[in-house]
N, C-alpha and C positions, 0 to 999 in steps of 0.2 A: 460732427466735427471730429477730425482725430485727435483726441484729446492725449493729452500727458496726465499723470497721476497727479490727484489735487493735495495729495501727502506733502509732495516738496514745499507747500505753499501756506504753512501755518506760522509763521513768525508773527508775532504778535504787532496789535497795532502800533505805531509810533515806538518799534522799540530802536536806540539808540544801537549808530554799529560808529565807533571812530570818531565821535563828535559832530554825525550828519543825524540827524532825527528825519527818519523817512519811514512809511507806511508802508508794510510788507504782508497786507492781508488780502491783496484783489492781484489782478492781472493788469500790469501798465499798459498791455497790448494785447489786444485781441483780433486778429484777422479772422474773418466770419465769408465762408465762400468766392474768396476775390478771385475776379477773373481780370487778364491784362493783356492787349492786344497790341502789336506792332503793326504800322503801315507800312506796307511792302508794295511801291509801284502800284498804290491802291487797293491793295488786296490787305483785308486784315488777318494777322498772323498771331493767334489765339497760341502766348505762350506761360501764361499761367492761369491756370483752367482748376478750378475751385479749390482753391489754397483756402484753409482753415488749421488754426494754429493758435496757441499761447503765448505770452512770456510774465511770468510774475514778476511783480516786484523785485527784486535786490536778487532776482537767480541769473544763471545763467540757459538761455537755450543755445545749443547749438544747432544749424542748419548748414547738414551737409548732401554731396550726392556731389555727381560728375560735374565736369565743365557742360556750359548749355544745359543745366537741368533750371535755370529757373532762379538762383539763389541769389546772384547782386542784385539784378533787376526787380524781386520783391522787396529786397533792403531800399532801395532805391523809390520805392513805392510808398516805405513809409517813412522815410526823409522829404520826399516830396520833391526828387532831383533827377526824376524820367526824364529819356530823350525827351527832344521833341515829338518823333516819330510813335512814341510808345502811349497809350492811357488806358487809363481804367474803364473797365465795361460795364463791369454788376461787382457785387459784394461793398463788405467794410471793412474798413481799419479803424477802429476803438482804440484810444488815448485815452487812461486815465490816470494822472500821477500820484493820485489820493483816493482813498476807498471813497467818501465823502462828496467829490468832485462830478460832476455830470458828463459821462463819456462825449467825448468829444471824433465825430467819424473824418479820420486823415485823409480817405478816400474822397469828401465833398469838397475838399479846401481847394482854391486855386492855388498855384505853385508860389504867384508874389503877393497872397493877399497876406494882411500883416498879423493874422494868427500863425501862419503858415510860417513867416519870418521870424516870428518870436519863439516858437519851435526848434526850429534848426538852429541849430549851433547852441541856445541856449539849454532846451531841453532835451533834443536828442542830437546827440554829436557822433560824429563817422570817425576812423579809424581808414585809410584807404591803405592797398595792398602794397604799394610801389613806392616807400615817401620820398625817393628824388624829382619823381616827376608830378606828386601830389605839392609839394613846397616850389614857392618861387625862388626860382633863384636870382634873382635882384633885389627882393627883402631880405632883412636879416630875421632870425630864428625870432628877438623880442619885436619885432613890430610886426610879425605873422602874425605872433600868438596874444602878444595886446589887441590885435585889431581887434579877433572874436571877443575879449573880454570890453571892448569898448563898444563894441557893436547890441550886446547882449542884458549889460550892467552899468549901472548910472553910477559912474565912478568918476574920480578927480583924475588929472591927467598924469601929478606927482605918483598916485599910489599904480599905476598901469605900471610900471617897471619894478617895483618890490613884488609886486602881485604876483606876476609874471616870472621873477626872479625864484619864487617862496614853489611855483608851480614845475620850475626845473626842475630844482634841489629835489622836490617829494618826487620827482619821476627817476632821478637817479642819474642828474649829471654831473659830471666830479667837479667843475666847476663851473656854477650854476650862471654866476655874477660875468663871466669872461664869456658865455654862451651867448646873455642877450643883443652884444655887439656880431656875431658871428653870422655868415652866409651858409646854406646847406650846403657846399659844393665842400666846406671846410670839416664837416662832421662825417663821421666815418655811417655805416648804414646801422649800423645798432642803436649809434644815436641821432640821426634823420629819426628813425622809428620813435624814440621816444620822446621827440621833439613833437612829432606828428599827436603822441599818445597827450603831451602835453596840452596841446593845442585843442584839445577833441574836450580835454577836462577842465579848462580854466573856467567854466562855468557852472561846473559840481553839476553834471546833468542827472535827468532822473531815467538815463535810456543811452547806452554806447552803445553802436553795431563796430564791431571789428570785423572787416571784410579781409580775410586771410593776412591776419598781421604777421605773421610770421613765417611768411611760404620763403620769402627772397634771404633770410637769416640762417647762419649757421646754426647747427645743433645747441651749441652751451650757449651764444646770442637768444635764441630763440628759448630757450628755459629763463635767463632772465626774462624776458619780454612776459611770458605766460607768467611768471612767478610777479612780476608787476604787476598786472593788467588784476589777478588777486588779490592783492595787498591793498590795490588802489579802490578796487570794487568793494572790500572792508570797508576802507577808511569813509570813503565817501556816500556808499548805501546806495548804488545804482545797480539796475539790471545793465545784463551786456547780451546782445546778440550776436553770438561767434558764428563768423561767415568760412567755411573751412573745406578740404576734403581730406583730410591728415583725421585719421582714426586717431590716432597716437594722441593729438593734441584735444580732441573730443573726450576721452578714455579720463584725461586730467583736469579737463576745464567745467565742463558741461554738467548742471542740474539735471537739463532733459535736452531730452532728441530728437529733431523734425528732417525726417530723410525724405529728398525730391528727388524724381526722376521726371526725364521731359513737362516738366513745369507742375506736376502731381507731387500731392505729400501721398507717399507710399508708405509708411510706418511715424509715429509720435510716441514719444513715452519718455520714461523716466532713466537714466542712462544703466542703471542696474537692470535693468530690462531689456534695453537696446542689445547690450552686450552679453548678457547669460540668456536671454531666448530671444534672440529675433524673430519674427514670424514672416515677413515677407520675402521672398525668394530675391530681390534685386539688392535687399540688406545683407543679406549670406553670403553672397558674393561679392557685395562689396568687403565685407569683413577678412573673407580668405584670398583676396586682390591687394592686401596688404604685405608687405614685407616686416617681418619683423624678428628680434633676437632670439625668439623663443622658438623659430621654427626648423626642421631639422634640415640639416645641412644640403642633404639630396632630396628635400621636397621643390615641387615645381609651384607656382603662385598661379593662381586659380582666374586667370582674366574672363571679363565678362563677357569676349569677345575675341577666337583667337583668331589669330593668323594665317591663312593658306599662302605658301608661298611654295616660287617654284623655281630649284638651283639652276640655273642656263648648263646648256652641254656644252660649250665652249671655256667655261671653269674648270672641267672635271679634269684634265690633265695638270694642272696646275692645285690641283686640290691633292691630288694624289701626292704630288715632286711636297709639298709644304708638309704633310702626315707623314713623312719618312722619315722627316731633322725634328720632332716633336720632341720637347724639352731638354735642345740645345740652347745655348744661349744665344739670343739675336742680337740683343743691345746692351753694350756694358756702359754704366753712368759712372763716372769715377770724379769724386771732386769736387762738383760742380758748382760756380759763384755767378753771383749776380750781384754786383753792387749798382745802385743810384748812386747821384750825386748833386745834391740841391745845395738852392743858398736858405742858409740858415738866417742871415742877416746881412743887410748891404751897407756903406758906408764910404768914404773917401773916395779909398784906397781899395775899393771889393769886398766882396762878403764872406762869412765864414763857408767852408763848406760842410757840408754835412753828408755824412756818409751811410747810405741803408743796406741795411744787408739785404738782401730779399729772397736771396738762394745760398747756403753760408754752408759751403762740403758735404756736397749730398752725393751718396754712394747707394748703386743698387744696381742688380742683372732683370732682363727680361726675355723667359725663354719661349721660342718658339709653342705655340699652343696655348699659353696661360694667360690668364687674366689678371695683370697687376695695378692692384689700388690703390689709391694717395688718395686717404684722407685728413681733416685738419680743418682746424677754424679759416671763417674767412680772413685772408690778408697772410695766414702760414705759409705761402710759396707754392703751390698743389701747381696754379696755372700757369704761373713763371716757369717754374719747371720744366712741364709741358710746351711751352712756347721755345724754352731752348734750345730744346729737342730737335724740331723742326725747324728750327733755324727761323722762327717769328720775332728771336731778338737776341740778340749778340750776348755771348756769354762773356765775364770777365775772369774765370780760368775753371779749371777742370778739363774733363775730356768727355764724348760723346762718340761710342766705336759701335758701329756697324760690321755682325757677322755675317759671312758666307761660306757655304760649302760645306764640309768637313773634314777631321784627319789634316795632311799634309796639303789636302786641296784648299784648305779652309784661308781667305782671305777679311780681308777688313777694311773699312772706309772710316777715317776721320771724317766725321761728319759735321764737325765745328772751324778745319781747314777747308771746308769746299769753298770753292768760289761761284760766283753767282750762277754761270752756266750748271756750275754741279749740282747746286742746289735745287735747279730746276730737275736737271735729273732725276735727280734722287727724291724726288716729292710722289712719284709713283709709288714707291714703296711704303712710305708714312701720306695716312692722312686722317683727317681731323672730323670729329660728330660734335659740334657746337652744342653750346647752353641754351640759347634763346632759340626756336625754328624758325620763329619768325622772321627776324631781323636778319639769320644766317641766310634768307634765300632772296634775291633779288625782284621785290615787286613788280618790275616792269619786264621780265621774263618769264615763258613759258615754263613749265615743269620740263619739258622737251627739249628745250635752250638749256635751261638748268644744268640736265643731264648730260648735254652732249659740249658743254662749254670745257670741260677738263680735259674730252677726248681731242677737241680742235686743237686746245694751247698744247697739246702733247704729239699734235701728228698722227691719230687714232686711228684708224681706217678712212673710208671715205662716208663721201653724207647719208648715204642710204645705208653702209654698217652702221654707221653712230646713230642713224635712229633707228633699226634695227636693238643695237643692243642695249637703247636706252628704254625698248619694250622690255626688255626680259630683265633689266636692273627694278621696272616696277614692278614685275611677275616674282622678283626675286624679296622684294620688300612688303610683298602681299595687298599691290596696288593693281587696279586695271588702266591696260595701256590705253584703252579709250582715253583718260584722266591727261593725257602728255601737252594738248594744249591746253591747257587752264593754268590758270596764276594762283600762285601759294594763298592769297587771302581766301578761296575757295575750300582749300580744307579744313578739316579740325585741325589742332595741337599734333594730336598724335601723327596725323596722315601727314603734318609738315617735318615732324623730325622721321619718320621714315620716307621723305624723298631726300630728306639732309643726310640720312646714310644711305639712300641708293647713289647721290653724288660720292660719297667718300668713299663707295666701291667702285666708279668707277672708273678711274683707272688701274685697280684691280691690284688693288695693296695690300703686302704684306701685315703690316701693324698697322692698326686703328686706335688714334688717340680721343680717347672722348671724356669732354670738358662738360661733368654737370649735365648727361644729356638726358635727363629723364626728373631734374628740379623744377622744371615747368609745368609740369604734367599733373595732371589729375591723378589718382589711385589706381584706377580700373586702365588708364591708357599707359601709366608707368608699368603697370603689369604687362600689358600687351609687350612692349617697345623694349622692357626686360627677357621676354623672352623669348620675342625676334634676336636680338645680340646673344643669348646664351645657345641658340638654335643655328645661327649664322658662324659664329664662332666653331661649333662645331663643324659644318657640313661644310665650310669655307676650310677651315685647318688656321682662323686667321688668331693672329694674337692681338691684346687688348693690354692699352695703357688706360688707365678708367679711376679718373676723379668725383668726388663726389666730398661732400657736408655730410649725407645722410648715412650712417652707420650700418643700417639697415639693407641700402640696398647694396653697400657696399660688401657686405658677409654674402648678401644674396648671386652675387655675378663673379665674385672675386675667388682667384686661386690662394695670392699672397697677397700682406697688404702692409703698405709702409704708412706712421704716423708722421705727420711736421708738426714743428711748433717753430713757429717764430724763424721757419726759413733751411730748421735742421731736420733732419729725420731722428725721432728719439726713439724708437721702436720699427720693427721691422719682421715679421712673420708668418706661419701657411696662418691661412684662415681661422680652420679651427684653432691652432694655439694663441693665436691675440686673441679670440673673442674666449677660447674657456681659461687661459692662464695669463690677462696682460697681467705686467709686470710694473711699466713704467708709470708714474702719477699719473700724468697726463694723462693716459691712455685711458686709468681707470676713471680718470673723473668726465672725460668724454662719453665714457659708456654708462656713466651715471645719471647722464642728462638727456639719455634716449626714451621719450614719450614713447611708451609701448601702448597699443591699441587693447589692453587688457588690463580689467580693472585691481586684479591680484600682482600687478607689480608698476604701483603709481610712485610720481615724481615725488623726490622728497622737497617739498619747497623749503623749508627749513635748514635743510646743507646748501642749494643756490644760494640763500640771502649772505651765507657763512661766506668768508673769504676761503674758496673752496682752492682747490691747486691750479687750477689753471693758468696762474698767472708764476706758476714757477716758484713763487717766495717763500714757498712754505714745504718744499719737497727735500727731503730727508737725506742723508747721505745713504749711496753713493749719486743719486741721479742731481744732484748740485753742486756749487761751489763755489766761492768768496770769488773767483778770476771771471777775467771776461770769459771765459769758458775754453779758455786754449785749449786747457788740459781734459778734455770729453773727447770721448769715441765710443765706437761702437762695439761691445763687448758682445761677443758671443755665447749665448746661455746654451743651447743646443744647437744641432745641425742644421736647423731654419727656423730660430728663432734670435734676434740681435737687439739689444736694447744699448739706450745713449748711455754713460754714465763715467766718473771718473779714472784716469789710461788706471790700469793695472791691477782693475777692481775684480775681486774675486767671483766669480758667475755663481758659487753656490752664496756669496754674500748680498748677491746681489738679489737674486730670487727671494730669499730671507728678509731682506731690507723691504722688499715690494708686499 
């Protein structure tokens, strides 16, 4: 069995961790050779093929590797929550909550018999990746999360809402008593999640699996979550099985370490191990298919799997004309606002209005050839922004100016006067690489349709060009044209968002806006799909407006890169000087909260628990101020570096302050 080191596993018997008395001397879990097969149109499809593995008591394992290596599907094996389509072949699954206790095989139980029932949710509770669409939405937050405590525990029906109330408050929501009245659709995603985390714990289990709790979360969201999911594992004395493919979040979580590839554990061990000598070739590569802080600036990320792709002749003219304006300015932001307008409360006579900023005078250039990044917590304005741009939603003032030409040739387009026919226009020049690949590509259409739908709405050639050049848009994304009739559920992850950027090429656009395109992805396919866009960018001449959460991949693809907080830009800089000299709080406490995939520079959980800056209330003059913030701008410390801070503030006081 590929065993982890039995060192992590000596906590004494019954020692107390938080007021849970639980037995930390055995293994809660032992899978012993399991094999697990899918029925495909009658054919059995052998996709975990002898899995053997640990998890002690009160540790954590982690189980990572690509997308399709194998990793929900065995969680899911020992929840006892397989398809239907899916069962077990040969091996075991060993249960045991107590050294004492007679292992019990998960692998023999049927799905409804009532050991099986008193397990789930009692004893081992899930964690799922997505909690808007794990939570109903027609219950409210306390009758989800009573159900499992009523389900589980022979309780009064008076104490199921204290209980439940007592289970908020320890997960960390600010008002714990006003929650259990509340709908999911009314919490924001940090607290879905913790709602979810809630929900998983109100039975003190002796076994969480967190199946990538924290993939859909911002950077500092997601430090909370991890810095809970530990506190909570103290207090209560449970093992967690982290379901992941974020080195970074392995590097800070993880006891030991169980790496799968196509349904194989390829390496086990103890995570000081994992990560100072791997041994198997698929784990080296996964480790330097990471993007992360520490690596240098013009290093390339090492994919497991690269790309051939091949530029069409019918670009090269236009590739040439775009490499001669390189680092002009394309698009000047000046201003830019975004207000909502909700009712706050209704009454007689109408309700209050209420006013949200969501884009509050944002200023910035984007020049022909670069790469500029917006990042920021989720809800900071990053894809508003973005959406304004392109005319996806009505700005409420600023400006958005489109350059051409240059010298005295040099004209401009208000791009926020267009009118509809302009719009359409002018969509040729801007378009957009979605977050989700999935959901961006229309299931009831060909890859072929796909490709050739932007050139129809646009008057493209005729049919035999459009499918002509929607071969060479997959030759250009490092796809075979054979692939043009088949439907997107046919690919992997990765293969759907490079047909979502062979759509956004083509009709053969200037600037490419991409919204989060590489947060869904696995490690090894974020590599690949990071260096199609740094390769395309080049050989295209094309330029890049490129959001993202991730800090990391953000240093990685990015020329400049501008911070939001709450809607403004409070920093603004080339690459390397925001990541070797930020200035502004914010900035620094974002860069504080980046799990690095290396064990010489881990999370401090202890500044997280802190009322760190984040939230603004604690940052120092000059970057604050008793006003609604009239009096902030963007002060210029050097020639491409601009940070927020109050009108008139001196740039060497400012540096000094930071």
């Amino acid at each position: 069995m590929a065993q982890a080191s039995a060192s992590a596993n000596k906590t004494n018997e019954g020692e107390q961790q938080g007021g849970v008395s639980r037995d930390y001397s055995h293994d809660i879990i032992r899978v012993d050779d399991l094999h697990l097969a899918i029925d495909l149109k009658g054919a059995d499809i052998e996709v975990i093929r002898g899995a053997s593995f640990r998890i002690p008591a009160g540790k954590t394992v982690a189980l990572v590797g690509e997308s399709g290596s194998g990793k929900s599907i065995l969680s899911q094996a020992i929840l006892g929550i397989l398809p239907n389509v899916a069962r077990i072949t040969a091996g075991n699954i060993w249960y045991r909550e107590n050294a004492s206790d007679q292992p019990l095989d998960l692998a023999g139980l049927k799905d409804d018999s009532a050991e099986r029932i008193a397990l789930r949710g009692g004893k081992i509770s899930i964690i799922f990746q997505e909690p808007m669409t794990s939570l109903s939405p027609l219950h409210t937050i306390g009758n989800q999360i009573g159900e499992a405590l009523e389900l589980h525990r022979d309780i009064a029906r008076n104490e199921v809402q204290t209980t439940v109330v007592q289970m908020l408050d320890l997960v960390g929501f600010p008002n714990p008593e006003a929650a259990w009245s509340m709908y999911p659709m009314e919490l924001s995603g940090g607290l879905r999640q913790r709602a979810m985390i809630a929900m998983a714990l109100i039975c003190h289990p002796a076994l969480l699996i967190a199946d990538e709790p924290t993939t859909a979360l911002d950077v500092s969201m997601q430090a909370k979550i991890l810095s809970l999911l530990k506190e909570l594992q103290l207090k209560l004395g449970m093992a967690v099985l982290l379901i992941t493919h974020d080195l970074g979040v392995v590097a800070n979580m993880a006891d030991e370490v169980v790496v799968m590839y196509h349904g194989q554990i390829m390496e086990a061990g103890p995570r000081e191990a994992i990560f100072k000598n791997p041994q198997h070739q698929y784990l080296k590569a996964l480790l330097h298919a990471v993007p992360d802080l520490s690596m240098g600036y013009d290093e390339k990320l090492q994919s497991l799997r690269d790309i051939d792709h091949e530029i069409p002749a019918s670009m090269i003219g236009e590739i040439t004309e775009r490499k001669t304006h390189v680092d002009e300015v394309l698009l000047k932001v000046r201003g830019l606002r975004k207000e909502f307008t909700t009712k706050k409360s209704t009454g007689w006579f109408g309700g209050t209005a209420n006013v949200l900023k969501a884009v509050d005078d944002v200023t910035f250039d984007v020049r022909r050839g670069e790469c500029f990044g917006l990042v920021g917590e989720s809800g900071c304005g990053k894809t508003t922004t973005l959406k304004l741009i392109v005319r996806a939603l009505s700005a409420s003032g600023g400006s958005v100016e489109w350059l051409e030409g240059d010298g005295d040739d040099q004209s401009s387009i208000d791009l926020l006067g267009l009118n509809n026919a302009g719009v359409k226009a002018f969509r040729r020049k801007i378009q957009m690489v979605f977050q989700d690949p999935f959901s961006s590509l229309s299931p009831r259409s060909t890859v072929l349709n796909i490709l050739k739908e932007p050139m129809e709405v646009h008057s493209m050639g005729s049919k035999k060009e459009q499918a002509a050049y929607a071969a060479e848009l997959m030759r250009l994304v490092g796809l075979q044209p054979t692939f043009l009739g088949r439907y997107p559920h046919s690919f992997s992850g990765g293969q759907r968002q490079r047909i979502g950027i062979a759509r956004a090429l083509a009709l053969r656009p200037e600037l490419l806006v991409c919204d989060e395109p590489v947060s869904a992805l696995d490690v090894s396919v974020q590599a690949q799909v990071l260096n199609l866009l740094k390769q395309l960018q080049e050989e295209l001449g094309l330029t890049y407006i490129f959001i993202s959460h991730n800090l990391a991949v953000v240093r990685y693809i990015a020329d400049r890169i501008g911070v939001m907080f709450k809607g403004q830009l409070v920093e603004m800089a080339n690459r390397e000087e925001l990541f070797e000299n930020p200035i502004h709080p914010y900035t620094k406490a974002l860069l504080d909260v980046v799990p690095h995939a290396d064990l010489d520079h881990p999370l401090d959980f202890d500044r997280i628990n802190r009322d760190m800056a984040a939230e603004g209330r604690d940052w120092s003059f000059p970057f604050s101020s008793q006003t609604d913030g009239s009096d902030m701008e963007m002060i210029t410390i050097s020639e491409n570096h601009q940070v927020r801070a109050i009108i008139g503030s001196d740039p060497a006081t400012i540096s000094k302050a930071s």
